[in-house]
Rosetta silent file (secondary structure, phi, psi, omega in degrees, C-alpha in Angstrom):
SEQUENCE: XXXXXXXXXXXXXXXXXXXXXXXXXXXXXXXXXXXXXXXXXXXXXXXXXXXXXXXXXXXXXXXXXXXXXXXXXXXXXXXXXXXXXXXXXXXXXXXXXXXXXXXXXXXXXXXXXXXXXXXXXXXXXXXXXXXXXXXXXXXXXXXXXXXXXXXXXXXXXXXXXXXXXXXXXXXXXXXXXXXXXXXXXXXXXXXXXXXXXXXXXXXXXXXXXXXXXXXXXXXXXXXXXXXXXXXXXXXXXXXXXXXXXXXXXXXXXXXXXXXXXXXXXXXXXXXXXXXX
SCORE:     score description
SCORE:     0.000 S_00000001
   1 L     0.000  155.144 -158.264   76.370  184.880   42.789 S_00000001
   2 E  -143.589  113.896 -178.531   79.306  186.140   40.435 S_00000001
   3 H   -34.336  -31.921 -174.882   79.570  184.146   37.487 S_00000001
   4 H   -99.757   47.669  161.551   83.780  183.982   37.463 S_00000001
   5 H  -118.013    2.786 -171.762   83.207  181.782   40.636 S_00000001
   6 L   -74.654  140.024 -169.752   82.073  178.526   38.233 S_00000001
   7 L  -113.341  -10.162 -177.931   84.848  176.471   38.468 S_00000001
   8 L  -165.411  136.003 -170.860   83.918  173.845   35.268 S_00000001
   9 E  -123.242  145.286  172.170   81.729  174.553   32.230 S_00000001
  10 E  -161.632  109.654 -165.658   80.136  171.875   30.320 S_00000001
  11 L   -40.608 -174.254  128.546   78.598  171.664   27.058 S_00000001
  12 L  -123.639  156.215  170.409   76.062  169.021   26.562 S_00000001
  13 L   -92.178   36.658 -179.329   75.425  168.198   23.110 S_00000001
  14 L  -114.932   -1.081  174.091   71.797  168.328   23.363 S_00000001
  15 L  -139.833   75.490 -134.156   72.215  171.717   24.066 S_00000001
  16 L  -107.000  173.260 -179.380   73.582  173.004   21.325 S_00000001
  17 L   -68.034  118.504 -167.009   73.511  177.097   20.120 S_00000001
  18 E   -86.284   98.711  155.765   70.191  178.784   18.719 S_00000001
  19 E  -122.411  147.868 -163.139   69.713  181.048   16.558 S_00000001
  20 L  -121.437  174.894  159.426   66.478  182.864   15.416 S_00000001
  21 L   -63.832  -16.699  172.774   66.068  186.111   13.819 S_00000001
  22 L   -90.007  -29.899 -174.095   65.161  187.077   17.474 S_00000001
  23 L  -146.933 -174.326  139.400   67.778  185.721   19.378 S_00000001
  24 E  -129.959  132.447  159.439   71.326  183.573   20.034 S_00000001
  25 E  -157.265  177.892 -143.783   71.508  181.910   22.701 S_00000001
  26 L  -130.199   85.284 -150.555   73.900  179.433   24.249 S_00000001
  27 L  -124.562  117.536 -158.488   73.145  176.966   27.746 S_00000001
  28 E  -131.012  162.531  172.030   75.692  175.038   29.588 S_00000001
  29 E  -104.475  152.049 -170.829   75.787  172.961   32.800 S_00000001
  30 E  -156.242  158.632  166.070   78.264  174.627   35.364 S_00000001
  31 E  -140.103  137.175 -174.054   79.227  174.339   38.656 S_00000001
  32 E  -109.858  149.740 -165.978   79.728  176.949   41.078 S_00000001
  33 L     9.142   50.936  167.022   81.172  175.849   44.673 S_00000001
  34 L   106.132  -26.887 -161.381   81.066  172.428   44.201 S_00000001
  35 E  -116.153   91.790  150.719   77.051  172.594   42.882 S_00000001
  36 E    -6.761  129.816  171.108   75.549  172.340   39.158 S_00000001
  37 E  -134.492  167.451  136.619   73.718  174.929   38.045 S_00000001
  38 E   -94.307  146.092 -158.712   72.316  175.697   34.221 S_00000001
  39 E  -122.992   81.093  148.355   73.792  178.363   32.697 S_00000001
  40 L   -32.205  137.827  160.996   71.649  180.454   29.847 S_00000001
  41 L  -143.176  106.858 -179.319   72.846  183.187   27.592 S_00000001
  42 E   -96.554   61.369 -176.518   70.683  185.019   25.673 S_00000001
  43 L   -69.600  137.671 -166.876   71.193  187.736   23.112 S_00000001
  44 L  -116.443  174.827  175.577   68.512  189.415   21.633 S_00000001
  45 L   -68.066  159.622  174.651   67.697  191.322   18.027 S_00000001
  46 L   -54.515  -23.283 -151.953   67.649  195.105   18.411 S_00000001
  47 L  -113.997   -0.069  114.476   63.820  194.984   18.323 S_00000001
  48 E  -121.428 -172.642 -156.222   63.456  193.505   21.726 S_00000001
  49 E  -133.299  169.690 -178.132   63.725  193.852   25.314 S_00000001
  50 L  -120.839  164.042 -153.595   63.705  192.210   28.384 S_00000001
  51 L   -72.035  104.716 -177.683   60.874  191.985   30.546 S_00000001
  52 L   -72.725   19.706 -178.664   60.688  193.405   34.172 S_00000001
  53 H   -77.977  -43.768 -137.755   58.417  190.420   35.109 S_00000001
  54 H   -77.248  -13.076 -175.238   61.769  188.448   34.912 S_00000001
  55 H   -59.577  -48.854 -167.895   62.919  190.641   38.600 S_00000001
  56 H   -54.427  -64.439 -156.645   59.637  189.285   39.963 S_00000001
  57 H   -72.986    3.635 -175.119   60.362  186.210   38.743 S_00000001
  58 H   -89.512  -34.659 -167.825   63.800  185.334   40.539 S_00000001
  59 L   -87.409    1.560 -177.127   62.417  186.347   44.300 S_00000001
  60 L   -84.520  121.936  166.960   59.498  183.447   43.686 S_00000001
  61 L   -63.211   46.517 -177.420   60.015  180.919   46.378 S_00000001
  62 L  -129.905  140.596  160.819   57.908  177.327   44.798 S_00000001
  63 L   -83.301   13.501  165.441   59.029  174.088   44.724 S_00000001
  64 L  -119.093   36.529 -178.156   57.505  173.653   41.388 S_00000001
  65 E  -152.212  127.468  167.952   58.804  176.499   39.623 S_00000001
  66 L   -44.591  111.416 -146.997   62.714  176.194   38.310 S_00000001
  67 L   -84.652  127.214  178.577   64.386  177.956   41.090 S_00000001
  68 E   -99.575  154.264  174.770   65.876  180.975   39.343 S_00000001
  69 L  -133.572  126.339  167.786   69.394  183.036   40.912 S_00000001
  70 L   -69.065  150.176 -165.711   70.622  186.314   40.531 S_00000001
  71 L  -110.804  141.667 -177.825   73.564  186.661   38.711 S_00000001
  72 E  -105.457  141.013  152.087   76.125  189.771   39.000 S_00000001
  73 L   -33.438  122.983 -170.222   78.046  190.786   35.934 S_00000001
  74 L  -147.242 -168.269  176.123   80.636  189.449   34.695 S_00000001
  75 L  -102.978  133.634  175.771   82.700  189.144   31.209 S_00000001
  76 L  -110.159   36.393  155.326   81.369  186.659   29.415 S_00000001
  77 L   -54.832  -51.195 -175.874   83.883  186.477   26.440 S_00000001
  78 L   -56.845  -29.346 -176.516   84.746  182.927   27.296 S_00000001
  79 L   -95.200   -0.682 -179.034   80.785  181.879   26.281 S_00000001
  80 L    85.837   20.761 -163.868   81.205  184.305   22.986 S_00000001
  81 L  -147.800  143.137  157.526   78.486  186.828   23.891 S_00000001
  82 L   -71.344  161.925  174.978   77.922  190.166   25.189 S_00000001
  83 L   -56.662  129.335  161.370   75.699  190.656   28.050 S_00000001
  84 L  -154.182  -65.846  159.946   72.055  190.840   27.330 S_00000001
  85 L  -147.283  142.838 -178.914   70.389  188.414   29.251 S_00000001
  86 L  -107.362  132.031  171.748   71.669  185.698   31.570 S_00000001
  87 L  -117.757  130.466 -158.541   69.599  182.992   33.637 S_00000001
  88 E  -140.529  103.538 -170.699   71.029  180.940   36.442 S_00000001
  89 E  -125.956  165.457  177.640   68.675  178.022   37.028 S_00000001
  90 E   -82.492  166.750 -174.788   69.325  174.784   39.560 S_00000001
  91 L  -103.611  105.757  156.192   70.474  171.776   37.608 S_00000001
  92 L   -64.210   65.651  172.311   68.004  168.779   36.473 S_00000001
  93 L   -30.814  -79.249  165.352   69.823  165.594   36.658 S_00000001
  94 L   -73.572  121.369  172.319   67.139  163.874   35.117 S_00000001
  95 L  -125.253  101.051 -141.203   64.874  165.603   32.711 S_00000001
  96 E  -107.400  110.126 -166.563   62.017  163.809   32.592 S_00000001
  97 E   -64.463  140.340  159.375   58.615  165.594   30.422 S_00000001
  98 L   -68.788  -15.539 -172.859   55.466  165.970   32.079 S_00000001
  99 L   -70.183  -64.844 -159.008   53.848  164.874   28.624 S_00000001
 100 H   -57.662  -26.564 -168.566   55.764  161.358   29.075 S_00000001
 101 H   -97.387   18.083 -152.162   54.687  160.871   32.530 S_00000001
 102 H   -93.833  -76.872 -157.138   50.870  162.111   32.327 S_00000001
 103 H   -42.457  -28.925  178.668   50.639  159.445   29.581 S_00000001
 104 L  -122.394   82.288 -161.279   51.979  156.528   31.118 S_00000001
 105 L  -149.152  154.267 -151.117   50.945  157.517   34.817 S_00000001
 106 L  -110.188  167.154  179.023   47.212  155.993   36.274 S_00000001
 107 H   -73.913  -14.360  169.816   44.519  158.663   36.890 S_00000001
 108 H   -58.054  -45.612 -172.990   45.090  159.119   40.259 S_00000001
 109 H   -91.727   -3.159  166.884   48.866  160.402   40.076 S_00000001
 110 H   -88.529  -40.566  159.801   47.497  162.786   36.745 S_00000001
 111 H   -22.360  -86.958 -161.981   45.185  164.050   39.299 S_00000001
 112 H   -64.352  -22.346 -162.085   47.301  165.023   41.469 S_00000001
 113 H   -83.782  -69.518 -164.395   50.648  166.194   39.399 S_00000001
 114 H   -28.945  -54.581 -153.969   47.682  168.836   37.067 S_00000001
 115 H   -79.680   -7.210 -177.981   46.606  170.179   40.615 S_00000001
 116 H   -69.606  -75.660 -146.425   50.347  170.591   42.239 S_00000001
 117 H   -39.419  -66.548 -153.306   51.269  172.137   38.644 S_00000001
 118 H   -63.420  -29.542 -152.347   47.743  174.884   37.985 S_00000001
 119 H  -102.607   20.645  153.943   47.887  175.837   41.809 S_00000001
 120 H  -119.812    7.434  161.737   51.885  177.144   41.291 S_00000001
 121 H   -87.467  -56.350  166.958   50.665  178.704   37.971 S_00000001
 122 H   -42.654  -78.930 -178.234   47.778  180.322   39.772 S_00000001
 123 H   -38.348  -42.736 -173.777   50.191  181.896   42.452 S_00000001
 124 H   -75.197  -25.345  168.714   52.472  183.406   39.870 S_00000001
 125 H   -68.895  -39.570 -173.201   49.344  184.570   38.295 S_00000001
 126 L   -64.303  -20.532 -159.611   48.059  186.374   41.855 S_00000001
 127 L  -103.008   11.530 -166.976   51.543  188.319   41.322 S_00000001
 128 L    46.485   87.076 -167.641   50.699  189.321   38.264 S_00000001
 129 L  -142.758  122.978  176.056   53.542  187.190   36.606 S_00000001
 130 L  -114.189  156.950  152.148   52.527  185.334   33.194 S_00000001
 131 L   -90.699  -24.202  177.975   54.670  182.874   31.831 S_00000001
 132 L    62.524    4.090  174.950   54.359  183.275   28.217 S_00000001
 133 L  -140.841   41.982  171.449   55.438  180.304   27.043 S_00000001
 134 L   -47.804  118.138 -171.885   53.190  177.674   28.004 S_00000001
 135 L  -174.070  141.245 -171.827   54.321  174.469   25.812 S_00000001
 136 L   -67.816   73.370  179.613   55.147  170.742   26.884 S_00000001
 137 L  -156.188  -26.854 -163.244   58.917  171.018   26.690 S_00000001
 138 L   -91.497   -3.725 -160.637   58.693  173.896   29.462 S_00000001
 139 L  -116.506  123.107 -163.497   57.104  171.394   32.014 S_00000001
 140 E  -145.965  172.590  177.440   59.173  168.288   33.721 S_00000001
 141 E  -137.158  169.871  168.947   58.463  166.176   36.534 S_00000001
 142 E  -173.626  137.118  176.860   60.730  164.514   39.604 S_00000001
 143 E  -111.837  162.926 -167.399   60.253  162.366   41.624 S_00000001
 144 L  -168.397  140.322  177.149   60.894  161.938   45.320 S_00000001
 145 L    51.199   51.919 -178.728   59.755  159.773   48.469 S_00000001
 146 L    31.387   45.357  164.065   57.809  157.866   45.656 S_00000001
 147 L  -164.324  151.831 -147.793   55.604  160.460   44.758 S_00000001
 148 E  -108.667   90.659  173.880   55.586  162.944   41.572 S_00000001
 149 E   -84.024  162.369  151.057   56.081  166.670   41.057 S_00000001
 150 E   -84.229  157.185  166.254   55.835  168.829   38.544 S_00000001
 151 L  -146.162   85.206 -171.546   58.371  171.449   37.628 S_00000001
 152 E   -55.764  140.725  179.155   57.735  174.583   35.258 S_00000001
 153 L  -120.959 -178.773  179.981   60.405  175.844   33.496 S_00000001
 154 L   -11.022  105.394  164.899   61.973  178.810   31.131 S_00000001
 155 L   -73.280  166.829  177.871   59.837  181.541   31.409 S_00000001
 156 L  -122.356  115.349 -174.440   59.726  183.944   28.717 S_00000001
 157 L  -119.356   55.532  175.286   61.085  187.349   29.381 S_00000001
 158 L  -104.891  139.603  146.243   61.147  188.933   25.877 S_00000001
 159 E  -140.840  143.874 -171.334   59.099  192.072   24.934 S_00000001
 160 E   -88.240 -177.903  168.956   59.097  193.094   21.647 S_00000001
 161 L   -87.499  -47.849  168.841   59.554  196.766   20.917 S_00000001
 162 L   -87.814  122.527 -166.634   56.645  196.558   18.473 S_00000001
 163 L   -77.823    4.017 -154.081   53.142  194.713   19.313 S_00000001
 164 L  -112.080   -8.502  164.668   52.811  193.415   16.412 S_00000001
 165 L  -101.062  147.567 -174.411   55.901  190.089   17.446 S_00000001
 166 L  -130.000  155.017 -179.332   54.728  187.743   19.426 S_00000001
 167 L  -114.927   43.287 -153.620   57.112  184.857   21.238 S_00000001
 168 L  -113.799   88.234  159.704   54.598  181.934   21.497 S_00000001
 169 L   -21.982  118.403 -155.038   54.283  178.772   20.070 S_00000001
 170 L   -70.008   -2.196  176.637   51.568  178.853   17.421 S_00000001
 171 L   -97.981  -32.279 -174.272   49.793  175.565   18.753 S_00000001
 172 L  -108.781   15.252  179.025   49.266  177.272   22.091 S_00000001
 173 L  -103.274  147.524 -128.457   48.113  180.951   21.186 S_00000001
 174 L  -122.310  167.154 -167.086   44.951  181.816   21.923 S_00000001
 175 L   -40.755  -24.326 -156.614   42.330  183.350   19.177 S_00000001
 176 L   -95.536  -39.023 -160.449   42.317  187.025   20.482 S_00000001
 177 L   -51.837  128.238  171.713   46.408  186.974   20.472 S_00000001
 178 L  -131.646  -11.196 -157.663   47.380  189.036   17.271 S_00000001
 179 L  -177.034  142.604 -175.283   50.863  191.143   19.165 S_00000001
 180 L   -48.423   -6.119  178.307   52.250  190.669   22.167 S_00000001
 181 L   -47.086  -68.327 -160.574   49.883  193.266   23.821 S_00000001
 182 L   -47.549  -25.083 -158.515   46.779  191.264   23.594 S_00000001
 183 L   -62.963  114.823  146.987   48.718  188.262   25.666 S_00000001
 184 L   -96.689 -178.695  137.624   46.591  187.845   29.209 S_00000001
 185 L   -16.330  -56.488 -173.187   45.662  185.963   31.992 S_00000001
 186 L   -94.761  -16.287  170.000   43.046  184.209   29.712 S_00000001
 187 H   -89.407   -3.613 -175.651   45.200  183.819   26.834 S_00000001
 188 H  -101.747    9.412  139.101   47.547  182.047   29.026 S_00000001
 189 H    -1.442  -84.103 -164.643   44.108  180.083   29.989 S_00000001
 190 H   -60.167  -69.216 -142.521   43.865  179.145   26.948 S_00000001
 191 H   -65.323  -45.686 -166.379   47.424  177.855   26.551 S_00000001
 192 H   -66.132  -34.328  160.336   47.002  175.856   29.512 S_00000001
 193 H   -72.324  -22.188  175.791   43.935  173.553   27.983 S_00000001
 194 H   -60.623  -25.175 -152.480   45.790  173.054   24.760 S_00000001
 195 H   -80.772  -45.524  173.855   48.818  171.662   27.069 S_00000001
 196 H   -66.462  -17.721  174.755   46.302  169.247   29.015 S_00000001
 197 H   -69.653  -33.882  177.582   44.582  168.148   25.986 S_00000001
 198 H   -52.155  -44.512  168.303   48.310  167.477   24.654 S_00000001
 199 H   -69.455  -23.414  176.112   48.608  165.479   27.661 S_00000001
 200 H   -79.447  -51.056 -140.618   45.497  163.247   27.206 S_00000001
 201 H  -120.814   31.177 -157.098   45.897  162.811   23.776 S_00000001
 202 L   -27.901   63.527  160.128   49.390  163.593   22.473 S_00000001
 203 L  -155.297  171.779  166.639   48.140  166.239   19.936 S_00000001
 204 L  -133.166  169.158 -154.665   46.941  169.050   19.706 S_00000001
 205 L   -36.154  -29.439 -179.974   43.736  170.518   19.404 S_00000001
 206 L  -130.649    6.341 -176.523   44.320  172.285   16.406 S_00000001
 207 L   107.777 -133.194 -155.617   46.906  170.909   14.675 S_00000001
 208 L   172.886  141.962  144.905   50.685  171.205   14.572 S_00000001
 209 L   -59.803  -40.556 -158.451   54.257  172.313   12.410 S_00000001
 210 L   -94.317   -6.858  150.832   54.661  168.569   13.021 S_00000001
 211 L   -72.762  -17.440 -174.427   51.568  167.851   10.603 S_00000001
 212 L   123.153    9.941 -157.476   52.989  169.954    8.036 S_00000001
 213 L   -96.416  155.033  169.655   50.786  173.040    9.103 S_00000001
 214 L  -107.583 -131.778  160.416   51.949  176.300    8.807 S_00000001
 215 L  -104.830  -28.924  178.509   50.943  179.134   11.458 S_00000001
 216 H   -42.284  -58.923 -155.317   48.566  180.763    9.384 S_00000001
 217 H   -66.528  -55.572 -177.205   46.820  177.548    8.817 S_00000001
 218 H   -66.417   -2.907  160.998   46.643  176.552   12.707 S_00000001
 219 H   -72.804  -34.535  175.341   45.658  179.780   13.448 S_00000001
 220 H   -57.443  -61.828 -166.347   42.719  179.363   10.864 S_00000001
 221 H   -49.489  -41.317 -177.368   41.992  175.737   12.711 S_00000001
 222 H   -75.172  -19.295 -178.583   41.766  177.836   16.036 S_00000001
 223 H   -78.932  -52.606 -133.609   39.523  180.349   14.505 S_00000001
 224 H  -109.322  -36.905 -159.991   37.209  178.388   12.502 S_00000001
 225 L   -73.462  172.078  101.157   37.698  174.489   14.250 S_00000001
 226 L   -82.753  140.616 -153.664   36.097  172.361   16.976 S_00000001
 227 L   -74.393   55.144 -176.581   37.967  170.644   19.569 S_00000001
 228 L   -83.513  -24.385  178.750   35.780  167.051   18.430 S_00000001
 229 L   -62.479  123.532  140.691   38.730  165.063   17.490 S_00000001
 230 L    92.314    3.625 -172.151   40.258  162.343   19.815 S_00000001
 231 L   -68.923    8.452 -147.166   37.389  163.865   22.666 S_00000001
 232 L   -83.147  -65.299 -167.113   36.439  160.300   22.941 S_00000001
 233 L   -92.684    6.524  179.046   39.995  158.849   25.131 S_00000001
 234 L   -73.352  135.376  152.713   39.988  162.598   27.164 S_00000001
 235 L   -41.731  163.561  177.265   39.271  161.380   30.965 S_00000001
 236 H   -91.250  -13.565  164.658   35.551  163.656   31.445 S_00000001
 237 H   -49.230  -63.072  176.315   37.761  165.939   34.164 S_00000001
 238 H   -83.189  -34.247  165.044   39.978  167.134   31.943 S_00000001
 239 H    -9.840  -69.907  178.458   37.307  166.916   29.171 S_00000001
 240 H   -28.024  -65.914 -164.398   35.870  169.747   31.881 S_00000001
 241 H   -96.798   25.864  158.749   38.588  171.928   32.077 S_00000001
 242 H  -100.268  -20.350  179.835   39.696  171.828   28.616 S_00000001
 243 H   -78.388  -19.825  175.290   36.223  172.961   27.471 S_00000001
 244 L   -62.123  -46.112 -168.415   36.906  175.746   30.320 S_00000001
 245 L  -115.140   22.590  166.744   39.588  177.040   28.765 S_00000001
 246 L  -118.019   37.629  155.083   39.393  176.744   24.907 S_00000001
 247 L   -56.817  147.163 -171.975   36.105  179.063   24.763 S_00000001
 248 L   -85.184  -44.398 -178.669   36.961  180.986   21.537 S_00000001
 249 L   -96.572  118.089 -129.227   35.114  183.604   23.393 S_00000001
 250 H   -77.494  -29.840  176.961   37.323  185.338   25.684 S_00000001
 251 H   -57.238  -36.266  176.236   34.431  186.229   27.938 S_00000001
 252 H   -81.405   -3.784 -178.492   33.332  182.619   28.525 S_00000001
 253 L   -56.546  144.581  176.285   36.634  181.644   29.327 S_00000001
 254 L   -42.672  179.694 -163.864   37.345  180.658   33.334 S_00000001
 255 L  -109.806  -73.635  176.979   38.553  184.184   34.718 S_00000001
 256 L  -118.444  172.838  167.418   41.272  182.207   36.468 S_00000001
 257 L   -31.078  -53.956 -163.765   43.082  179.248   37.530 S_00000001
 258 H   -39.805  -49.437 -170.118   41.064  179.155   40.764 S_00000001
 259 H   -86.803    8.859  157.117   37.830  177.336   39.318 S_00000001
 260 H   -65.518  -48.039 -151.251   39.847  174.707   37.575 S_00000001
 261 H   -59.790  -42.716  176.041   41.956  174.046   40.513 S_00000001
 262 H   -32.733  -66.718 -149.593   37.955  173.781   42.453 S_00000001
 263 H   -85.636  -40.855  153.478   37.050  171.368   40.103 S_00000001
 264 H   -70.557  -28.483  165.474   40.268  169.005   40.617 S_00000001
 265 H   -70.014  -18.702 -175.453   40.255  169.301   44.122 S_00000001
 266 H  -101.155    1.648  165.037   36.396  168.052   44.271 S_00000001
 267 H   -84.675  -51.551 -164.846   37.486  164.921   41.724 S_00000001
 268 H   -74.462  -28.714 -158.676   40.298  164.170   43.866 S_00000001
 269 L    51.058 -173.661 -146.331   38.142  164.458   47.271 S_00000001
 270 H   -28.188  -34.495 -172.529   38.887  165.106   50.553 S_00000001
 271 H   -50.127  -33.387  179.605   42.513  164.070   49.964 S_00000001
 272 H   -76.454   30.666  166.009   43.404  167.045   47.973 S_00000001
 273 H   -85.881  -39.414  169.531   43.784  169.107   51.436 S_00000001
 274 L   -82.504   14.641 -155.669   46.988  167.300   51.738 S_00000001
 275 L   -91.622  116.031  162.728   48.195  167.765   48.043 S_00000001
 276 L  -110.104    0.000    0.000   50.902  170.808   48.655 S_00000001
């Protein structure tokens, strides 16, 4: 697809221009023959790069993963940026958080959403594809023929130059993470019980920038804390698999996805043979 085929660009103002010491970047709605896409633009600081997981991640084929499209080069003057890196995602009419619906959704349809969502995280895992940015903002639902997907979103395809940056929300990193090295399988594990406890409870586990914390300090809380707060109104399922995946010790942590997904398919019973 060749970017100077979009025939009308549109701003939204909810999606306004970023900038970090790491990056600028810039996201529009577009349409290319007739069809909405989102349009990304990403520049980064000299001191990263981008990630060849993101090649992998364009040829994956799930309906619960943001369908990504290659893009050919093109001048990009008109969005204000040199090339560094551009993402061409389908277009979310409605963007509706997985956080919003877990919460006011019965246990049956939380069932069922968690086990769609971990068993297209697991595959992407099998390919050795992390996401790196596990965090409720990256996660949406839609619905269709009155029943409720999930849909993971904006992967993170940064590498620093230097191990020592990491590009991870500081509520969802996992004790061993000190540089982007350390980032695994099991740290993204980890990431994944903070996001279901976030979903039971809206908080997290260990605290928050939105208490006033800084990262140092929730990093302490992750070191030093227990997850006893609020375990009270956790269903005891996800109770399960959040105790699965917040072991401080990386060794007791599940290995994988797989024995979570085990343990929601034997809650849900026979029925989860038809959950695809």
């Amino acid at each position: 697809m060749k970017l100077n085929d979009i025939s009308h660009v549109e701003q939204k103002a909810n999606w306004v221009e970023i900038q970090t010491n790491r990056l600028s970047s810039k996201a529009f709605c577009v349409e290319v023959n007739s069809k909405k896409y989102f349009l990304k633009i990403e520049q980064l600081s000299k001191s990263w790069h981008i990630s060849p997981e993101y090649l992998k991640v364009i040829t994956i084929d799930d309906p619960y993963i943001i369908k990504y499209h290659i893009v050919e080069e093109s001048d990009l003057e008109e969005f204000g940026f040199d090339k560094s890196l551009i993402t061409l995602t389908d277009y979310l009419p409605q963007r509706i958080f997985l956080s919003d619906f877990f919460s006011q959704s019965n246990s049956k349809n939380q069932l069922k959403i968690c086990l769609r969502l971990l068993k297209s995280i697991y595959a992407f895992h099998a390919k050795d594809i992390l996401h790196r940015d596990i965090s409720s903002p990256n996660f949406l639902v839609f619905e269709k023929f009155k029943q409720f997907f999930p849909i993971i979103t904006d992967f993170n395809f940064f590498v620093p130059i230097e191990n020592n940056e990491i590009f991870i929300s500081p509520e969802y990193l996992a004790p061993e993470v000190n540089g982007f090295r350390d980032y695994t399988v099991k740290s993204e594990i980890w990431a994944i019980g903070v996001l279901i406890f976030y979903f039971c409870t809206n908080s997290f586990p260990f605290g928050s920038r939105l208490d006033g914390l800084s990262h140092d300090e929730i990093k302490n809380n992750v070191l030093k804390q227990e997850i006893d707060s609020k375990i009270n109104i956790i269903p005891e399922v996800f109770l399960k698999i959040i105790k699965l995946c917040l072991q401080k010790n990386i060794s007791e942590r599940a290995e994988s996805l797989e024995v979570i997904i085990k343990i929601l398919k034997k809650e849900i019973g026979w029925k989860s043979h038809f959950i695809v």
